[in-house]
N, C-alpha and C positions, 0 to 999 in steps of 0.2 A: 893282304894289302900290298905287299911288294909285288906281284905279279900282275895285281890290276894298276900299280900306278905303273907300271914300264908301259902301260900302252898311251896313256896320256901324252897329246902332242906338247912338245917343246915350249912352245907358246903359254899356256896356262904357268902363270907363276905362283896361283893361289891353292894348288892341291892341297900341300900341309895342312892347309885349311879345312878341305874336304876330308883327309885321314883323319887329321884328329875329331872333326864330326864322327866319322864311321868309328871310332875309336871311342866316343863319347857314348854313344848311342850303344853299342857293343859292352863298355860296362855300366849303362843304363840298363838294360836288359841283364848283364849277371844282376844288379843288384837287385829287379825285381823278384829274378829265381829264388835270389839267398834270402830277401828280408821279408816277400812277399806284401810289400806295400804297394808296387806297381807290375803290370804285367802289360805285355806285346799280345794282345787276341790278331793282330795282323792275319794272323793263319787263317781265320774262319771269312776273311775279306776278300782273298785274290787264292791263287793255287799257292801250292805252300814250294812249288819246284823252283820258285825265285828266291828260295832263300835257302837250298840246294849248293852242297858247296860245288857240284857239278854244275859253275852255269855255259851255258851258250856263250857265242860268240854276238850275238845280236842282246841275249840281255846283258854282256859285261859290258859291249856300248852303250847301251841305253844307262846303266849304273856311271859308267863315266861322264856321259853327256849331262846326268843329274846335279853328279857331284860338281863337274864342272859350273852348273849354272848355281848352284846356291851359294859355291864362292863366290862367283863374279854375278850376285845377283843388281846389282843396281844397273850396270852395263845391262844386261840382258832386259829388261825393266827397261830401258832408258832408248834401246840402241836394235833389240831384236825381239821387240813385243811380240810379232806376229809370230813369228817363229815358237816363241813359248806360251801362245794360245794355243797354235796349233797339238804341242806336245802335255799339257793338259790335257787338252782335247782329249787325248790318244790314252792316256791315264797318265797318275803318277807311281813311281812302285812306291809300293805302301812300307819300304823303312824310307824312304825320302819325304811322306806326308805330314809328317809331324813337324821338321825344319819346316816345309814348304807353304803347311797352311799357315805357321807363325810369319813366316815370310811376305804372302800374300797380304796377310792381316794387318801384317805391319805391328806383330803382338809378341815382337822377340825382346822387347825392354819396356815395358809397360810400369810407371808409379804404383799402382793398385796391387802387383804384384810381392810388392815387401808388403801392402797389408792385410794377406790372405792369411798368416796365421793369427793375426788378431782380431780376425772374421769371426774364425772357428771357436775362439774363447767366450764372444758373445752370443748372446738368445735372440731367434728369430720367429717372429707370430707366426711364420708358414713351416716350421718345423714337425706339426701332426700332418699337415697335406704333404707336405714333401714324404716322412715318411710312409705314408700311405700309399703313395704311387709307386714309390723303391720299386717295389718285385712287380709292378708290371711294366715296368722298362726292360727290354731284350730279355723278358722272362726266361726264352729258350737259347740263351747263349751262354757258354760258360760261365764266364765274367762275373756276369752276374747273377747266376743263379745260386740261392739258396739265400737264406736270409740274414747269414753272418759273415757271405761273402765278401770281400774285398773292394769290389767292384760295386757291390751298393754301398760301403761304407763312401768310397773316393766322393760316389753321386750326389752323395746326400751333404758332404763337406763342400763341394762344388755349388749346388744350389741353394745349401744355406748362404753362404759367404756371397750368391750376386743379388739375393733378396735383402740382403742387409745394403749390399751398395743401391741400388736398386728398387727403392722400399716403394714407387710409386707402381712399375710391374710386381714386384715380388715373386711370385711363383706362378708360374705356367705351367701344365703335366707334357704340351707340346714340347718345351723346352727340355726339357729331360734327355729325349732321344738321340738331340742335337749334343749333349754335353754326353750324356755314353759314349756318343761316335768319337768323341774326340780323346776321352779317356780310353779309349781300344788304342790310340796311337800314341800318348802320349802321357808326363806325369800329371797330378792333378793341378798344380799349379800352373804348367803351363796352359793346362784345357779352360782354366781357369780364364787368364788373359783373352785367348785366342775366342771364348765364348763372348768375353766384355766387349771386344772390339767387332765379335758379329752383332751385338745388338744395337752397337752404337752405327756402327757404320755400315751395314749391309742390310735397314729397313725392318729387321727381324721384333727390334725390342717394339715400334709401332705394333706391328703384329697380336704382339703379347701383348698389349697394353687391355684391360679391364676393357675398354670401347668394342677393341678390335678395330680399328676404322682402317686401317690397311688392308685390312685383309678382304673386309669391304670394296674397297678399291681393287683389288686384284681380282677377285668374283666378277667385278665390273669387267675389267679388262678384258677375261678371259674369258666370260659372253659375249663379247665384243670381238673377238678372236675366232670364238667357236659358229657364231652367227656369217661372218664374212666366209670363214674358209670351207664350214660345213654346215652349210645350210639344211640342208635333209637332214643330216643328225640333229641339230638344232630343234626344227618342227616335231623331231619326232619324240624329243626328250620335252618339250612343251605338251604334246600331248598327252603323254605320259605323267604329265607334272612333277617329271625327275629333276631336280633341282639344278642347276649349280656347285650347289655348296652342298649338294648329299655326299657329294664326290671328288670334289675338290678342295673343301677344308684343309682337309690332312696332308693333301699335298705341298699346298704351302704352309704351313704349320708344324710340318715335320721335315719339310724335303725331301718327301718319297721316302722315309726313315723307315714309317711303319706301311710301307704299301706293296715299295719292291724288296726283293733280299739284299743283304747289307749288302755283296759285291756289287751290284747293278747300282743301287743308291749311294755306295763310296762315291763311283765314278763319277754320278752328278752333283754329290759335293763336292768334289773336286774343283766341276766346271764351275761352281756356285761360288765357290771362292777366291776364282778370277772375274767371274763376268755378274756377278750377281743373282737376282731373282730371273733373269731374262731367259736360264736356261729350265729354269720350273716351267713357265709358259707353254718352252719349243716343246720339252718332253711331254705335257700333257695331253697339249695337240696330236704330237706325236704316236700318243697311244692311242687318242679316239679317233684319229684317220686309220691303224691300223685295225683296227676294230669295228670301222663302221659296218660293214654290212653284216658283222654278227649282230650288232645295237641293235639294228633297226629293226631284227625282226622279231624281237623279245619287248615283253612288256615289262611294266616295271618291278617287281620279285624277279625276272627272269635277268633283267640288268642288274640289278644289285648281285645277283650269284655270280654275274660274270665278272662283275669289278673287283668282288673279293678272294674268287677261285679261280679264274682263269686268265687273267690280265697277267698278275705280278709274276707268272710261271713261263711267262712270253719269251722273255730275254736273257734268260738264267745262261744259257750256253754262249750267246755271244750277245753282250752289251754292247757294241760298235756300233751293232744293227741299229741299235731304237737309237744312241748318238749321230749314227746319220740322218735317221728317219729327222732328229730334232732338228737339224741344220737344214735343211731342204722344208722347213717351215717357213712360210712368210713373216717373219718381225719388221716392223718399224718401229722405233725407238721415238721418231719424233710424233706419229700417231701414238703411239703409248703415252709419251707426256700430253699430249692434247685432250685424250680420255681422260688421263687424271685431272687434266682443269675440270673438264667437263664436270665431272664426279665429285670434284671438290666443290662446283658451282651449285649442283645441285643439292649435296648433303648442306651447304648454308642454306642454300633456300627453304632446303625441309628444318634443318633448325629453327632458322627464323617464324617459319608458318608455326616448328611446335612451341616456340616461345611465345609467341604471337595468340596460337590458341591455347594454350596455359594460360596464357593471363587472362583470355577471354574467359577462359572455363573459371577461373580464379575469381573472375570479376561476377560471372554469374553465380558462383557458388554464394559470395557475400549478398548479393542480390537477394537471391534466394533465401540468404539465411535472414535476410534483412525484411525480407515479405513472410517468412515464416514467423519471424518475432512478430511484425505487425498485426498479423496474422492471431497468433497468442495471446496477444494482447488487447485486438477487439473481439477474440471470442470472450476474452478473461473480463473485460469492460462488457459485454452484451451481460455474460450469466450476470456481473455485478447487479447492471440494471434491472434483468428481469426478477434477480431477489429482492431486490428493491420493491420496483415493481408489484410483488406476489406480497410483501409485507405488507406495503400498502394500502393494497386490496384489502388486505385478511384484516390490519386495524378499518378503513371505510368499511367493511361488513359488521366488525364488532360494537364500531360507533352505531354503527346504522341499528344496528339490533337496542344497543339501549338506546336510543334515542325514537325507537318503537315503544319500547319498555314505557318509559319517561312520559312518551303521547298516552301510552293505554292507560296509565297512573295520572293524567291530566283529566281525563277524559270520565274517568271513575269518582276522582273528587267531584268531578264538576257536577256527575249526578248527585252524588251525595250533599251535595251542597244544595242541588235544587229543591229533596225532601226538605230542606232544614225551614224552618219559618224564616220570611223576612221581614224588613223592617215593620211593616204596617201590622204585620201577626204581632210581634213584638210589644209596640206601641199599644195594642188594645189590650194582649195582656198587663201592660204598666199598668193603664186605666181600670180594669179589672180587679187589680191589685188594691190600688186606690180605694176603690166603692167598696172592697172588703173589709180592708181597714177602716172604714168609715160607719159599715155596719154595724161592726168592733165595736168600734166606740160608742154606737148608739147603744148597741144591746148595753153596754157594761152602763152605761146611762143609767137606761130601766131597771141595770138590774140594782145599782145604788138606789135608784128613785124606792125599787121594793121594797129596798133593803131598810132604809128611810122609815115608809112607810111601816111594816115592820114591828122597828122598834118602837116610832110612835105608837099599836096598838100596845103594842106588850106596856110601851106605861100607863098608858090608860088603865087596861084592865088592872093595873099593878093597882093604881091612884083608885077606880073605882072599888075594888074588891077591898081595901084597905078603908075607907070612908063612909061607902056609901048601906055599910051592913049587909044584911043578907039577901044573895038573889036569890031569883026563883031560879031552879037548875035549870029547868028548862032553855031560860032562854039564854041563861050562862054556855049550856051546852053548845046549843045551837051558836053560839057567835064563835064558839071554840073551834068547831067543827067547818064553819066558814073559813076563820083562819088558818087552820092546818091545812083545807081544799085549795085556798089560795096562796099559802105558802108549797105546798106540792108543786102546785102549778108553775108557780113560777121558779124554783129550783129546776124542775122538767127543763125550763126555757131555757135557764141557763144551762144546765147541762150541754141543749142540745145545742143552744148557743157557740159553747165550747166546743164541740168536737166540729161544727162547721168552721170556726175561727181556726181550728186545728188543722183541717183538713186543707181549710184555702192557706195557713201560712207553709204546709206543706209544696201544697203545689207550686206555691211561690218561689220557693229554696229552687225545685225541683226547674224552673224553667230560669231562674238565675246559672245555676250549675248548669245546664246545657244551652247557652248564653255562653256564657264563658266558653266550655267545650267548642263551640263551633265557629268564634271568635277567632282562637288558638287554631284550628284548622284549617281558616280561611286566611292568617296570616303564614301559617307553615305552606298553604299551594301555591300563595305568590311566591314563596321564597325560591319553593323547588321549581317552578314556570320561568323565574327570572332562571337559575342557576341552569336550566336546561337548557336555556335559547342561551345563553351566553357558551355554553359545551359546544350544542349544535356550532354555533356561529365560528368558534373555535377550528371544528372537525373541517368546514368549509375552508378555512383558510388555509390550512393542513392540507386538503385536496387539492387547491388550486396550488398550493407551491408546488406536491410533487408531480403535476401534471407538466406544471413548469418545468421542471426538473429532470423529465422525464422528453419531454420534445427538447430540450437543451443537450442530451446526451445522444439523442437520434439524429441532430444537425451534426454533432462532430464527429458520429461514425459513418455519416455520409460523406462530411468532408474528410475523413480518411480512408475512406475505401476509394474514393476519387485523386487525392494523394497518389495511392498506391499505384493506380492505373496510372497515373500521370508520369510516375516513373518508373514502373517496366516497360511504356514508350518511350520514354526517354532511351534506356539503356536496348530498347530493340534498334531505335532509330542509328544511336552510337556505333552499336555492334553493323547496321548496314554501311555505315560511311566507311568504317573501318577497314572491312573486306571491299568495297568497293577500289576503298586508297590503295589496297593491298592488290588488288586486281591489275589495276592501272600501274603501279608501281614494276608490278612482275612483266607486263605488256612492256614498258617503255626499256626494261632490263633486256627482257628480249631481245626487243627490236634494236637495243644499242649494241649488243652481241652479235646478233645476225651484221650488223653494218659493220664492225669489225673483223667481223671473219669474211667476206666479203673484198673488203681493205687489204686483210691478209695475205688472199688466195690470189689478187688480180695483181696484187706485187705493186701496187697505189700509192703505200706508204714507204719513203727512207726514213733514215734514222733522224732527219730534223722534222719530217711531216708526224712521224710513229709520235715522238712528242707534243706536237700540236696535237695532234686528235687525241692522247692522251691526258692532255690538260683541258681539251674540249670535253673530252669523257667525265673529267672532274667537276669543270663547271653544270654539264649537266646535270650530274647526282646531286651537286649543290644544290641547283634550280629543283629537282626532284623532291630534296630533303625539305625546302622551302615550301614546296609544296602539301606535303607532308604535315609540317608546322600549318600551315594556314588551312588545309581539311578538318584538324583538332582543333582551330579557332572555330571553321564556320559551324564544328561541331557543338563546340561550348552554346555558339549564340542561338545555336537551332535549339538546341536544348530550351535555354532561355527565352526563345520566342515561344514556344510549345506551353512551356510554362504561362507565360502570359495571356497566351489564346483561351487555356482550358479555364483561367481563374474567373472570367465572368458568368461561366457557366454553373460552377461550384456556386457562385453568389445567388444564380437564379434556383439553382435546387435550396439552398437555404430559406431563400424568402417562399419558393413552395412549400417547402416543408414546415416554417410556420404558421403560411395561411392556412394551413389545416390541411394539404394534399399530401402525397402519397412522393417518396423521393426518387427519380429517375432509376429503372432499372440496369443494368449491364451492359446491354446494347445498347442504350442511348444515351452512356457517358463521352463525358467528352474524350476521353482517352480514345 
């Protein structure tokens, strides 16, 4: 240290400052040796003969001119920026990168930095992804290879501790690379800070963000870039349908971390943490202008081998080369910001369109579910009806059967009734009856008068044979003989008297008893004739309700299949105005863009006109959004007029459909 401060000019009063740095950093470095909590990979970065106690006369300048500038950094910041672009530019020596990128950063006293060890005491949800990626971050570099190395442990306390600050990025594996590189130069809690203030302030944490919408923007730009300055490569990587982003992700996402070898990619971190993403762009360019007429005449397998095997092996010996090649690119800065309006104006617009068609798809989904229930529910009401229906039938056929039955059983008395005698048969058996009984009587007459008769002789003879002495037998006999022939005779009569009197009060019984019998049968068919024509008459009533009942349920699934229709026009009608509005809306955005960039380019507007056509700008999207508002009115009443138009029709399919016809098909509803 004493020999490099005697060459220090007179002027610098801040050296102390600079030794005791080189003095810090010197036992920063014994203490990584002794305690192995940090370590200097510096060596694997730049050649190791800069840290040669033999140096040159040209590098102990350039160590002087360093030291010189990180004391007197705000002067030099303030007073000789370009000068310490330029020297950037040219590199930094890698024991000056650790001061310089905190310096840059502006991450030499950071708040966050006292609460890194109460990071590491807490649990973070990306703790399996972080350590899952550990060993393929600089797999093949010391540092950190092996998997109880030091160098993953720092990584892994580094990326838990900015996912905890950080809980809306969390963990990125892009991000890793970035926080190695910085651990190679420095301790973890410094890498720590100098990482928080690259997300915050150098675009990187958009980057990371779950969207990625920066990085989006960048892909933008850099077709925009690649299209202007290399057209042929351009057409040919379109042909090809090589992407953009097959091959430029990682670039911004890592920084060329994982593309070139760390020396080459220090260097453009370097420049990255003076000048931003702006030197990502040069260098990209930078290598497909070096490259093009190999590009062009490989297809695409043949381009992917080259971007992975033969690009990052370009610059290994002198990285100056491709830092010049980057500076001899065309950048504008103020077209860069114009692309990012552009790109932001367009990612709303596709927002909008995808919110826009989400809700439409949203709105057709409910539709749909809303037609499918409808749907469900007049298949679910038809089968009702046609069970209905089918029962119906199945009781009118069962009616209909006994009520055949009931006729054939009408129809069988009615024979049987007509063998039966009627009245006048009836009547003349009474009279018959009569003349029997009369017969009766006479015979029983005679047969007293016999009887009479009789016994008068038996007195006589009694009186004669007792008085009159002796007859002659003879003629005793003979009157004897008389008597018994005509008591024969007349017992005969009556005998036979009796079994005709027998016979006729027989038949008598006999046609009283079936009299009665056929009485009872003739008042049991009125019973069952009444009781059947009152079923019948019943069954008919039966039929006409559900017939009723049954054109009652075909009217209201007419008028809801017509419903239906009436509103998926509706909602076809809605969804035309809507994209129509949305047409007109995007057309008059245009057109208000175009007339401002226009305004812009002719130098039309100062700064009190910029604000008139600004506030003209506003009244128009008012007038626009008004617009807007009054498309959803004449949508409402279109609606509502549509409605009104179809309902007379609905009315005439009802009254056809009760007059007995047939209800309008598909094609001739009114929808």
């Amino acid at each position: 240290h004493t020999s490099e401060s005697s060459k220090v000019p007179k002027k610098s009063t801040s050296f102390p400052v600079f030794s005791s740095c080189r003095l810090l950093e010197a036992d920063s470095k014994s203490m990584r040796s002794m305690s192995g909590s940090r370590r200097n990979s510096g060596s694997s970065l730049v050649s190791s003969s800069s840290a040669s106690s033999n140096l040159s006369h040209l590098e102990e300048d350039t160590w002087i001119l360093w030291g010189r500038i990180v004391n007197e950094w705000e002067e030099w910041r303030r007073k000789k920026d370009k000068l310490l672009k330029e020297l950037i530019r040219k590199g930094i020596p890698h024991h000056f990168r650790a001061i310089v990128w905190q310096l840059l950063g502006n991450a030499t006293d950071m708040p966050v930095k006292n609460q890194y060890s109460e990071l590491l005491k807490m649990s973070s949800p990306c703790e399996k992804l972080i350590r899952r990626d550990i060993a393929r971050t600089y797999p093949e570099h010391e540092f950190f290879k092996g998997q109880d190395s030091l160098g993953q442990e720092v990584l892994f306390n580094v990326m838990k501790a900015y996912s905890l600050v950080d809980r809306e990025v969390g963990y990125c594996q892009g991000s890793a690379f970035i926080v190695g590189l910085l651990l190679m130069q420095m301790p973890e809690e410094e890498a720590f800070c100098v990482f928080v203030r690259l997300m915050q302030e150098y675009r990187l944490r958009e980057l990371f963000k779950p969207s990625m919408a920066e990085l989006g923007l960048c892909i933008y730009q850099f077709e925009y870039l690649l299209q202007e300055q290399l057209p042929e490569l351009n057409v040919h990587f379109r042909s090809q349908s090589f992407h953009t982003s097959m091959y430029a992700s990682s670039w911004f996402l890592t920084l060329f971390l994982t593309f070139l070898p760390l020396p080459v990619a220090t260097r453009i971190f370097d420049i990255f943490m003076y000048e931003g993403l702006e030197i990502i762009f040069r260098v990209g360019l930078a290598i497909l202008q070096y490259n093009q007429t190999d590009l062009i005449q490989l297809d695409m397998e043949g381009m992917s081998q080259h971007f992975q095997k033969v690009i990052p092996h370009q610059f290994d010996s002198c990285p100056d080369k491709l830092i010049l090649r980057a500076y001899q690119v065309k950048y504008n800065p103020k077209r860069m910001k114009k692309l990012e309006k552009e790109y932001t104006t367009i990612k709303n617009k596709e927002m909008e369109e995808q919110i826009e068609i989400k809700r439409l798809r949203t709105e057709n989904r409910l539709l749909k579910q809303r037609i499918e229930t409808l749907e469900k529910y007049t298949e679910q009401f038809v089968s009702n009806l046609q069970t209905q229906l089918e029962q119906s039938r199945l009781r009118e056929a069962e009616l209909l059967g006994a009520l055949k039955e009931m006729q054939d059983k009408v129809l069988d008395l009615e024979k049987r009734s007509s063998c039966l005698p009627d009245e006048n048969n009836v009547v003349a058996l009474q009279e018959e009856v009569k003349q029997m009984k009369l017969r009766e009587l006479e015979t029983l007459r005679s047969f007293r008068e016999m009887q009479e008769t009789v016994t008068e002789l038996n007195q006589r003879w009694q009186v004669t044979g007792g008085g009159g002495g002796h007859w002659k037998e003879s003629p005793k006999k003979n009157a004897m003989n008389e008597l018994q022939d005509k008591l024969m005779t007349v017992r005969l009569r009556e005998a036979q008297a009796q079994a005709e009197l027998r016979e006729v009060k027989l038949k008598a019984l006999q046609l009283e008893s079936q009299n009665q019998i056929n009485s009872k049968l003739i008042g049991r068919n009125d019973q069952e004739r009444s009781a059947l024509q009152d079923r019948l008459q019943m069954l008919a009533n039966q039929n006409k309700a559900l017939q009723a009942q049954l054109n009652e349920m075909k009217r209201k699934q007419a008028e809801s299949d017509c419903k239906s229709k009436e509103e998926v026009m509706a909602v076809r009608l809605r969804e035309a105005d809507s994209m129509a509005a949305m047409a007109e809306l995007r057309q008059r955005i245009a057109e208000l863009e175009i007339q401002k960039e226009e305004g812009l380019i002719q130098g039309q507007l100062n700064h009190s006109d910029s604000r008139q056509y600004i506030s003209q700008l506003r009244d128009q999207i008012t007038e626009l959004k008004n617009e807007v508002g009054h498309t959803h009115r004449h949508r409402h009443t279109r609606t509502h007029t549509l409605s009104d138009i179809t309902q007379p029709d609905s009315i005439r399919e009802e009254a056809v459909f009760h007059s007995g016809g047939s209800p309008p098909d598909a094609a001739q509803s009114p929808a």
